[in-house]
N, C-alpha and C positions, 0 to 999 in steps of 0.2 A: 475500712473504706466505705462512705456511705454508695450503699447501691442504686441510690435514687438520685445519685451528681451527679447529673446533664454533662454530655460529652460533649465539644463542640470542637470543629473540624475546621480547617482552611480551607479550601479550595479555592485552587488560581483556574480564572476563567482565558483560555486562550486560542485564536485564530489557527490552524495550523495548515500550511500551503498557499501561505498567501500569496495575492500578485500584484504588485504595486503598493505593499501595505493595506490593500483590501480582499477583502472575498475569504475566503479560507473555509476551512471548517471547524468550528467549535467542539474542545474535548474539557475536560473537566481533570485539573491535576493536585491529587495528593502527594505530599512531598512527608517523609519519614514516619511511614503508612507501616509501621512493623506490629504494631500494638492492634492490628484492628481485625477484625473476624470477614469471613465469607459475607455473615449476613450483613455486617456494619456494612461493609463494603459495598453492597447492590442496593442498602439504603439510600449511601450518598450518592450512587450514580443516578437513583431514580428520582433525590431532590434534587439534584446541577440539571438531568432532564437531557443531556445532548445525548448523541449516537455512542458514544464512549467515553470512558473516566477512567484516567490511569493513576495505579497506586503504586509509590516508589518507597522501595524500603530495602534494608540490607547495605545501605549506601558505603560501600568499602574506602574508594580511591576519591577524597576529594581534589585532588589536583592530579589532571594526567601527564606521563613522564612523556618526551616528545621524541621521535624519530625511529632507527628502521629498529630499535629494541622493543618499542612500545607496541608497534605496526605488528611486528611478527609474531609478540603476546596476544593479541585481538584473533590475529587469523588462525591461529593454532587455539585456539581456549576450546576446553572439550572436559574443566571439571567448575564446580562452584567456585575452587578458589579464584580463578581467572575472573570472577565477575567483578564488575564497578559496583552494583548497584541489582535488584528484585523487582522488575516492573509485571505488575499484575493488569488486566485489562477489564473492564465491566459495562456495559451493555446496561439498559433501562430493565432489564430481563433474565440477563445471566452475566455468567463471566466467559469470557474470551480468550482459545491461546493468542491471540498477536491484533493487532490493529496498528496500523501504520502511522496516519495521523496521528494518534494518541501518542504515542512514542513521540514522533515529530513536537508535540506539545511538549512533552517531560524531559525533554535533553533540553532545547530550549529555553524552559523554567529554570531549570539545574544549572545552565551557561548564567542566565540571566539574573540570578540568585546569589549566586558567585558561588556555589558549591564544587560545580565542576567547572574547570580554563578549555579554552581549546585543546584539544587532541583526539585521543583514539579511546575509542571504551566497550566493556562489554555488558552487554545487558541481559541477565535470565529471564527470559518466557517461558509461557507453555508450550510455546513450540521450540523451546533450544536454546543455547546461547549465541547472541545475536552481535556483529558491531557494530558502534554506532560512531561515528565523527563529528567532531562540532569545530569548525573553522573560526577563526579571529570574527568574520562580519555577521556571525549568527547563523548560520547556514548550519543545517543540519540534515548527515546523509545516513543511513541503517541499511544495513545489512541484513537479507532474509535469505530465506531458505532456498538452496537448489531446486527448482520448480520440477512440478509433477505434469509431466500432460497425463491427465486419467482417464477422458476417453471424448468422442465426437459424438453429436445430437445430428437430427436432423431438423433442416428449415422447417420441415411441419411440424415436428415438434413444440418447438417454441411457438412456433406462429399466433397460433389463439393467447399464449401471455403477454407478448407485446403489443399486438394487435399491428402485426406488419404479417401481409402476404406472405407467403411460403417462395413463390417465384419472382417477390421482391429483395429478399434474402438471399434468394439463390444470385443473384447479378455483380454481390462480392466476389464470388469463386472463394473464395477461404471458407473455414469449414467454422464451425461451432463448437467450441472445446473448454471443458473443464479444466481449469490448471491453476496449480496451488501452488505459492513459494511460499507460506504460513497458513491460508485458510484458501477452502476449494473453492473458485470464484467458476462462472458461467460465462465464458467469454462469446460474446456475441457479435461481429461486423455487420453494418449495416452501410445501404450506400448514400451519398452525399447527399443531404437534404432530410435525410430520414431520422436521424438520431434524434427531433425534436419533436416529432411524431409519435414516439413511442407512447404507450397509453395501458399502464398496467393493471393487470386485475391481482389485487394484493392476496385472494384467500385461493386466488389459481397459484400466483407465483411462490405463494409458502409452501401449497402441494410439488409444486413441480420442483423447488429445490431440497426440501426433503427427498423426496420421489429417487432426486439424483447428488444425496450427499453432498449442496453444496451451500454456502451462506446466502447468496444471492446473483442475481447476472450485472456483470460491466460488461454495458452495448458501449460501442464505438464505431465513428465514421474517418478514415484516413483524410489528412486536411490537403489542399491542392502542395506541388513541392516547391512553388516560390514561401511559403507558408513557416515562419521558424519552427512554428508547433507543430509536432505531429501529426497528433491524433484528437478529438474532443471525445469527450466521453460522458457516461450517465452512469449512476449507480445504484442497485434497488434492493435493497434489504430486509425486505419486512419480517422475514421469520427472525429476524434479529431486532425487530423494534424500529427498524429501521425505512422511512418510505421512499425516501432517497436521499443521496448522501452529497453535497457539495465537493468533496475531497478523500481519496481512500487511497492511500498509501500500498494496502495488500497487494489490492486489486490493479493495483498500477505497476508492479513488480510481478505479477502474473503476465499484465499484457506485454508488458516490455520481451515478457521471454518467449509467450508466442508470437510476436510482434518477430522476433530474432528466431524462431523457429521456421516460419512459413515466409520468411522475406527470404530467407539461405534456398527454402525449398522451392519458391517459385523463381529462384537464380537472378533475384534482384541482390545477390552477392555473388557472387563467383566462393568455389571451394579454396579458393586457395588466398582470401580475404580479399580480392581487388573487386572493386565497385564495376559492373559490368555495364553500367548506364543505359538497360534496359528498364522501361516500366510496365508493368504488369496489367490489368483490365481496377486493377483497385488504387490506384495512384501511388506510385511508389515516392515516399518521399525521401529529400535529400538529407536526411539527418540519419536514413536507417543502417547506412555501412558505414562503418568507417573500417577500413585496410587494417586487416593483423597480421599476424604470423601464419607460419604453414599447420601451426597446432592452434590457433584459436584467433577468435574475430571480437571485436570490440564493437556494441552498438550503444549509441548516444542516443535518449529519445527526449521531447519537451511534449507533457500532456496540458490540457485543460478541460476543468471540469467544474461543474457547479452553474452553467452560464442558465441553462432551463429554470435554475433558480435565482438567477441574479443576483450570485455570490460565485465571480469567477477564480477558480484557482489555479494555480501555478502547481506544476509537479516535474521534475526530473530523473531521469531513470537511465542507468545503463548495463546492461547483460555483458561478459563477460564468455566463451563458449570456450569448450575444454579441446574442443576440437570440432573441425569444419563439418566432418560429419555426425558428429554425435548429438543426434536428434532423435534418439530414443526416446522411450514414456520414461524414463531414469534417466536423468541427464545429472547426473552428481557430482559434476564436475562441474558446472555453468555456477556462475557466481552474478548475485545480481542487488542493487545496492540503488534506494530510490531517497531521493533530496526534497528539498525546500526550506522556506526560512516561514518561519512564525512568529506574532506576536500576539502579548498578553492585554487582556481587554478588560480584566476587574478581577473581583475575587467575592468567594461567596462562604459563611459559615455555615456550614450545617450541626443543627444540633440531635445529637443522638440517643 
């Protein structure tokens, strides 16, 4: 084989969480990525150039069987064989266990490609086996990790990296929490009007999420509750390349389960699932209960993000809780699973 033939690569360029067919976030997708090295790999993330570039390889099941056979495969899968498909994640800078969007990008491709049909599938990360759903209309939902609450900051804390007061902060009443369902996010509330505000200093906020083991902070402001959307949001990356993200899938499946942690705890649920139509000093909105069982409660949430950049996106997320009070820092029973639909906007070669 001559060792001087030029590699050249595909990459499908694609929107992912779109809202209306616009806005999304752009991830970079390899499709039958098996042949290719570490370092190939963070070459062509750093020629596509977005926040993430995902590479699919191992591709097992090109068509998924349908119904409660298929469903029960997905949710019990705990060895390689159970996988559909090898998605790796990559960063301008490294590689990544999990990225949400990106994912959302590569089922997407894979439906759109005609590799995989509608149904249920499982996907290898670094952070685990993961499932993923793709619906008849493109709609694409994944499956992450049982979320970690890891620990609470304070308002002053963060304060000098957003550049919002300490006793501006404080007028949320919710606390400031690290929590991971694939990668440890900074979960930060701020109050109405504020979230547009924010104003960060990137070589503070790389110290301070080193500092506290985490990729980056999702600020959020509660949206009023005639509002479909929940919540809007921001997202800030930089130790990852990243200066702010139009669309994050992780981090949206982090908030959802704090979002379902701290709405149970400030009794805008009742224990026993019924909506107590009490609101809280932070707006409680109407999309945050929906009525379960005596062992667990179902929350529905609509995010949006990207609007500070004038690429709005659309994100869907629901928590799942094992039970009414299990709001420990191990919540291993909470199952949480975030949607959207994407589409593809061009394709690029890279040559290697």
């Amino acid at each position: 084989m001559d060792k001087n033939r030029v590699k050249k690569i595909k990459v499908f360029l694609v929107n992912a969480f779109t809202k209306n067919n616009g806005g999304g976030n752009p991830a970079g997708v390899v499709l039958n990525a098996d042949g290719l090295t570490y370092d190939e790999k963070l070459a062509i993330a750093k020629a596509v150039g977005y926040s993430e570039t995902a590479f699919v390889s191992k591709i097992v099941n090109s068509k998924s069987s349908s119904g409660a056979t298929r469903r029960s495969a997905v949710e019990n899968a705990n060895t390689d064989v159970d996988m559909d498909a090898e998605v790796s994640f990559f960063t301008v800078t490294d590689e990544v266990d999990f990225c949400g969007h990106a994912t959302l990008a590569a089922f997407s491709t894979l439906f759109h490609q005609g590799v995989f049909q509608p149904g249920s599938y499982v996907q290898k990360t670094k952070a685990g086996l993961l499932g993923v759903s793709i619906m008849s209309n493109g709609h694409v939902e994944m499956k992450q990790k049982a979320p970690e609450f890891i620990g609470e900051l304070t308002c002053e804390a963060i304060s000098d990296v957003i550049c919002i007061a300490p006793q501006v902060l404080a007028q949320t009443e919710l606390p400031i929490e690290i929590v991971c369902t694939g990668l440890p996010d900074i979960i930060v509330p701020v109050p109405m009007g504020y979230l547009d505000k924010i104003q960060l200093d990137s070589t503070k906020t790389i110290e301070f999420c080193k500092a506290h083991n985490a990729v980056g902070i999702h600020a959020f402001e509660l949206c009023e509750s005639d509002n479909t959307i929940t919540a809007s949001c921001r997202n800030f990356a930089p130790l990852l390349g990243i200066t702010e993200e139009s669309a994050t899938g992780s981090a949206s499946g982090a908030l959802a389960c704090y979002l379902a942690k701290h709405y149970i705890g400030h009794s805008a649920v009742s224990r026993t699932g019924n909506s107590t139509g009490q609101r809280n000093t932070h707006s409680q909105h109407s999309a945050l209960g929906k009525k379960g069982t005596d062992s667990a409660i179902t929350f529905n949430f609509e995010f949006e993000q990207g609007r500070a950049m004038n690429c709005p996106s659309a994100i869907t997320a629901t928590v799942v809780t094992a039970t009414n009070n299990g709001l420990s820092s191990s919540s291993h029973g909470w199952t949480v699973s975030v949607g959207g639909y994407a589409s593809q906007f061009g394709e690029k070669t890279v040559a290697l």
